[in-house]
C-alpha positions as CSV (number, residue, x, y, z in Angstrom):
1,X,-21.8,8.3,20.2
2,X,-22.8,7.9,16.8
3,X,-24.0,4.5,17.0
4,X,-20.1,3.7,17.4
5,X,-19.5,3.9,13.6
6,X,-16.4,5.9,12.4
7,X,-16.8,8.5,16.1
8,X,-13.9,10.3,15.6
9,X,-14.6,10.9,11.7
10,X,-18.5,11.7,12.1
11,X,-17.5,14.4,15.1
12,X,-15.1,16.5,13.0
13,X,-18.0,16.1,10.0
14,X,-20.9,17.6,13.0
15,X,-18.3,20.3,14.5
16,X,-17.8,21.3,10.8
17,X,-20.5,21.8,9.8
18,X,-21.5,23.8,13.2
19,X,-18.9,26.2,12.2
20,X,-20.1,26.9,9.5
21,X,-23.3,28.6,11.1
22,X,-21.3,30.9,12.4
23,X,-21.5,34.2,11.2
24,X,-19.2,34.8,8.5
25,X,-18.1,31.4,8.6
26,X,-20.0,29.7,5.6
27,X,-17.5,29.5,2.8
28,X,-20.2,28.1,0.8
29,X,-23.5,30.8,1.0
30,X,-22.8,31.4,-2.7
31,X,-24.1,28.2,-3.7
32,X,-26.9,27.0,-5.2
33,X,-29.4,24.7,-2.7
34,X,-28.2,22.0,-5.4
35,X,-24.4,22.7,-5.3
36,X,-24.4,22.9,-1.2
37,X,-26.4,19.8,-0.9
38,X,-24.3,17.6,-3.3
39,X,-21.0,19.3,-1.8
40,X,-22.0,18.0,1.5
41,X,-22.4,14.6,0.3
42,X,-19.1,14.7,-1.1
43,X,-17.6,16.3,2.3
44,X,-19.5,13.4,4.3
45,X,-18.3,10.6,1.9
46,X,-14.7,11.7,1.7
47,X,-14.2,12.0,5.4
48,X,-15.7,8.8,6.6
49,X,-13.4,7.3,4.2
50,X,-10.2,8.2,6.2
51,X,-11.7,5.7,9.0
52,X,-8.9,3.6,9.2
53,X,-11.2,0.1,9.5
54,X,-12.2,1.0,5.9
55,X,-9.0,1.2,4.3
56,X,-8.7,-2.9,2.7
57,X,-12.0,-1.8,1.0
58,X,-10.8,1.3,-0.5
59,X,-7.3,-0.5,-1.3
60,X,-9.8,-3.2,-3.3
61,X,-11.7,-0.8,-5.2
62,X,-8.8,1.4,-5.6
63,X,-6.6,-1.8,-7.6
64,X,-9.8,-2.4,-9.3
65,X,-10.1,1.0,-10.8
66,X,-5.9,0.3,-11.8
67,X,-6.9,-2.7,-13.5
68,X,-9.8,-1.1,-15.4
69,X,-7.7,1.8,-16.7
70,X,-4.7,-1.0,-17.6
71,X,-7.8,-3.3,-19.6
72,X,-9.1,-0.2,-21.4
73,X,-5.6,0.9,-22.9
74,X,-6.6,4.4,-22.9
75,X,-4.9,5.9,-19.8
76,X,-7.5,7.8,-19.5
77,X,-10.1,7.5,-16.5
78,X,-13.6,8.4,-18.0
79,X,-15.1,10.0,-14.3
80,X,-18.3,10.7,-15.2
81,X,-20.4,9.1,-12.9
82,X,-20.5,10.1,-9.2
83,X,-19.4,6.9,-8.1
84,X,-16.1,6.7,-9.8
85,X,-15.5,10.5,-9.0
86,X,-16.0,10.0,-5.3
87,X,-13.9,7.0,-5.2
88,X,-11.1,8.5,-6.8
89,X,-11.9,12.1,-4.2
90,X,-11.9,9.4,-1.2
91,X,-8.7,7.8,-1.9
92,X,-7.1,11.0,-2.3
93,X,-7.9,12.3,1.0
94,X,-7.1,8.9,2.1
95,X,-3.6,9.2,0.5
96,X,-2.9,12.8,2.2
97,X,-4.6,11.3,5.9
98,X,-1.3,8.4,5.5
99,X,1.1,11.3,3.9
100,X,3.6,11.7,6.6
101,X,5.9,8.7,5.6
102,X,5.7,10.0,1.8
103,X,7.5,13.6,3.1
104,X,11.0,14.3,3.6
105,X,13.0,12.5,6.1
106,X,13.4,15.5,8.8
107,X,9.7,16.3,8.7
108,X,8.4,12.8,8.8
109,X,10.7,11.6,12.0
110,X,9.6,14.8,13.7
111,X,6.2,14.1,13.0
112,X,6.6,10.6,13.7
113,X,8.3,12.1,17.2
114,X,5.0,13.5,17.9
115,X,3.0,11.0,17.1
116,X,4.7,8.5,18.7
117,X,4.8,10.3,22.4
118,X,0.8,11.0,21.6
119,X,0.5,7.6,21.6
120,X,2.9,6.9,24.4
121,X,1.0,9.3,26.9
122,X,-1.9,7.5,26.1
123,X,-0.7,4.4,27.6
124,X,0.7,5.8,30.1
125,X,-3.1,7.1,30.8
126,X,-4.3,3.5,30.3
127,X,-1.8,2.0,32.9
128,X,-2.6,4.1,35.5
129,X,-6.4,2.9,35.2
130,X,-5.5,-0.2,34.9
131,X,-6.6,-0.4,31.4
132,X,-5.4,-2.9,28.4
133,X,-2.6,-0.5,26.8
134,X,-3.6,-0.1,23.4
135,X,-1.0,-1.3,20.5
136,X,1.7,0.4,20.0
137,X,0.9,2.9,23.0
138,X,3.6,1.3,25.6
139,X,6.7,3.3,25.8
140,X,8.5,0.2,27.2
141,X,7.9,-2.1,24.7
142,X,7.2,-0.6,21.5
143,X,9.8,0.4,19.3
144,X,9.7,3.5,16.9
145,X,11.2,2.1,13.9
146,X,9.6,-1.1,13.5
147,X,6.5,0.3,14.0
148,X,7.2,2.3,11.5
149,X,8.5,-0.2,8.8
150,X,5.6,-2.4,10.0
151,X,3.3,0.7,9.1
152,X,5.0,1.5,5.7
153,X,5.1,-2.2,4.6
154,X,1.4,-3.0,5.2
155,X,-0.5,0.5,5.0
156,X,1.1,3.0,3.5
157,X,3.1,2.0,0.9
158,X,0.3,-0.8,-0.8
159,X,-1.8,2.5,-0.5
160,X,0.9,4.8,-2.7
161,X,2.0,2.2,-5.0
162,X,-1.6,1.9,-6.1
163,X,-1.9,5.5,-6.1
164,X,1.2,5.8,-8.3
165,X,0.0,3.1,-10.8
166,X,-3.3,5.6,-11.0
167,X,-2.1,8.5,-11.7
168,X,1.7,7.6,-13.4
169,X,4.0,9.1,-13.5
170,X,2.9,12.0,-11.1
171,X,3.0,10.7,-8.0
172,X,6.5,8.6,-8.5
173,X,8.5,10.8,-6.9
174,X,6.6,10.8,-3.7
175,X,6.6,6.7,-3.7
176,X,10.6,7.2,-4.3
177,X,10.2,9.0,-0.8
178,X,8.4,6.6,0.8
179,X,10.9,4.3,-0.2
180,X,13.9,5.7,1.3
181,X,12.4,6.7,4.4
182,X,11.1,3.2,5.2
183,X,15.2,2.0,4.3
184,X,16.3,4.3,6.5
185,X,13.8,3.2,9.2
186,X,15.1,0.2,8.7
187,X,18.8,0.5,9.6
188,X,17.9,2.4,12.6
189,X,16.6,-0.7,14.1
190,X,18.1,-2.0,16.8
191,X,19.6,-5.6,17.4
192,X,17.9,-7.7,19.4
193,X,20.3,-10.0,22.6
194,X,19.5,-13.0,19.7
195,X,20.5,-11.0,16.4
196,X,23.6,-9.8,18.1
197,X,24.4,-13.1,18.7
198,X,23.8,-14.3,15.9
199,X,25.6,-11.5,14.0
200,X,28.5,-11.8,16.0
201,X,28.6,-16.1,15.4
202,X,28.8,-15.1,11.4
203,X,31.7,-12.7,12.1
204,X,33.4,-14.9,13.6
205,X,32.5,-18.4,11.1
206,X,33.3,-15.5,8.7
207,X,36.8,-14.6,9.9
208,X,37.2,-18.5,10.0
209,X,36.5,-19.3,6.7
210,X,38.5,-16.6,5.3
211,X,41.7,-18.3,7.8
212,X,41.1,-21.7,6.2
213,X,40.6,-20.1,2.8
214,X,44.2,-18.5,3.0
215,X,45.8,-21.7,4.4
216,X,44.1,-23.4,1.5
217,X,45.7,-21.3,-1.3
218,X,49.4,-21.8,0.2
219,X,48.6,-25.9,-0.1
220,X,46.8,-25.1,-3.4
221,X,49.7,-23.6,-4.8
222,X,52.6,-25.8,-3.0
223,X,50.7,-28.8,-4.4
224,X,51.0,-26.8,-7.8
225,X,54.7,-26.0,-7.2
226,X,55.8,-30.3,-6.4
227,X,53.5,-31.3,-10.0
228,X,56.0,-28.9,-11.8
229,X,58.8,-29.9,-10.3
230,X,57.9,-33.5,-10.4
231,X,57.2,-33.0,-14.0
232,X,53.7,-34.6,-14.0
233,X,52.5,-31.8,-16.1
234,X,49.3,-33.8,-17.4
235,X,47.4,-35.4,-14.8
236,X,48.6,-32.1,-11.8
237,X,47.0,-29.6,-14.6
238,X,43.4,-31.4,-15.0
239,X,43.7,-31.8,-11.2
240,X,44.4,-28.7,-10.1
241,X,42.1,-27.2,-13.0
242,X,39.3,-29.2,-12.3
243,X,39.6,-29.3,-8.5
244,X,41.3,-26.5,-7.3
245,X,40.4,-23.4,-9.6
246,X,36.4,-24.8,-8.6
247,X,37.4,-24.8,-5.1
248,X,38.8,-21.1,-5.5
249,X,36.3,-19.8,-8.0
250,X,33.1,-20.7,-5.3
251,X,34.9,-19.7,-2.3
């Protein structure tokens, strides 16, 4: 179907355009021949841009345009050629299609919920045909919150940051968002057999070295208490300055 070239994106372009043959169903019968026609093309171009195998490109052109706007020292984008206005029109439908991590914590985990078991039920589908599961579609092995960081860290938030630098400052509170939502992601992680391990071995060196710390100050300071008394006031201070307050000081 469609020669295999953004399917999913070309099918919801064809069943919209179908619609709108229905009666009372074309929003746009009061335009011109020339405003329909050109409105298409900027429906077709905008929506085959949210095909996920075309996002690095869009990333590239999108820094580019950044970059541009930074040279001229304006900080104003001069859109007036249809290239430039459909690249900034297909980045921001690509910025709402990858808009879930950028909303509020309660709404994006629910939505993420959704997603998630979407995915989930399509393995589940793929199993039982004795399919390849597809990434991130195995219930038993995928994990929600590192998809999740993994998805913020490489997709979403290079997207946004770009975005931000676009159109600054209007879009910083929404990369704030983004920000805390991945942290909190992030602590919901759970330990792996080896990171427990290994987190409960620096607890314990931890508890250690605080033990021989403590033992160290009560020799530190009887060592200090035997130079007073022994009257060597001199050579005990430089020692004891130069040795022990360094010892102290990095511990």
């Amino acid at each position: 179907m469609y020669n295999d070239e953004s399917v999913l994106e070309n099918h919801h372009l064809a069943v919209a355009f179908k619609l709108q043959q229905q009666p009372g169903c074309n929003i746009f019968e009061n335009l011109s021949s020339k405003q329909r026609h050109t409105l298409r093309k900027m429906t077709i171009d905008m929506v085959l841009a949210t095909d996920m195998s075309k996002h690095m490109s869009l990333l590239a052109d999108l820094k580019t345009m950044v970059e541009t706007k930074k040279v001229t020292g304006s900080g104003v984008l001069l859109l007036d050629n249809y290239t430039d206005r459909i690249q900034v029109l297909q980045n921001m439908v690509h910025c709402s299609d990858l808009s879930n991590p950028t909303k509020p914590l309660e709404l994006y985990s629910e939505w993420t919920r959704r997603i998630m078991e979407e995915f989930f039920q399509q393995g589940d589908r793929e199993r039982e045909q004795g399919l390849d599961i597809s990434p991130m579609c195995d219930r038993h092995i995928a994990t929600i919150e590192k998809s999740q960081v993994g998805f913020i860290d490489y997709i979403v938030h290079p997207l946004w940051e770009t975005w931000a630098d676009l159109v600054h400052p209007d879009a910083q509170s929404i990369l704030d968002q983004l920000e805390e939502n991945r942290d909190w992601y992030q602590s919901q992680i759970p330990l792996s057999p080896m990171a427990m391990l290994q987190h409960s071995r620096e607890e314990t060196n931890n508890n250690s070295d605080r033990g021989v710390r403590k033992s160290t100050d009560v020799k530190f300071q009887f060592d200090m208490t035997l130079e007073e008394e022994e009257d060597n006031l001199r050579e005990g201070e430089n020692r004891y300055e130069n040795g022990v307050l360094g010892c102290t000081r990095n511990a």
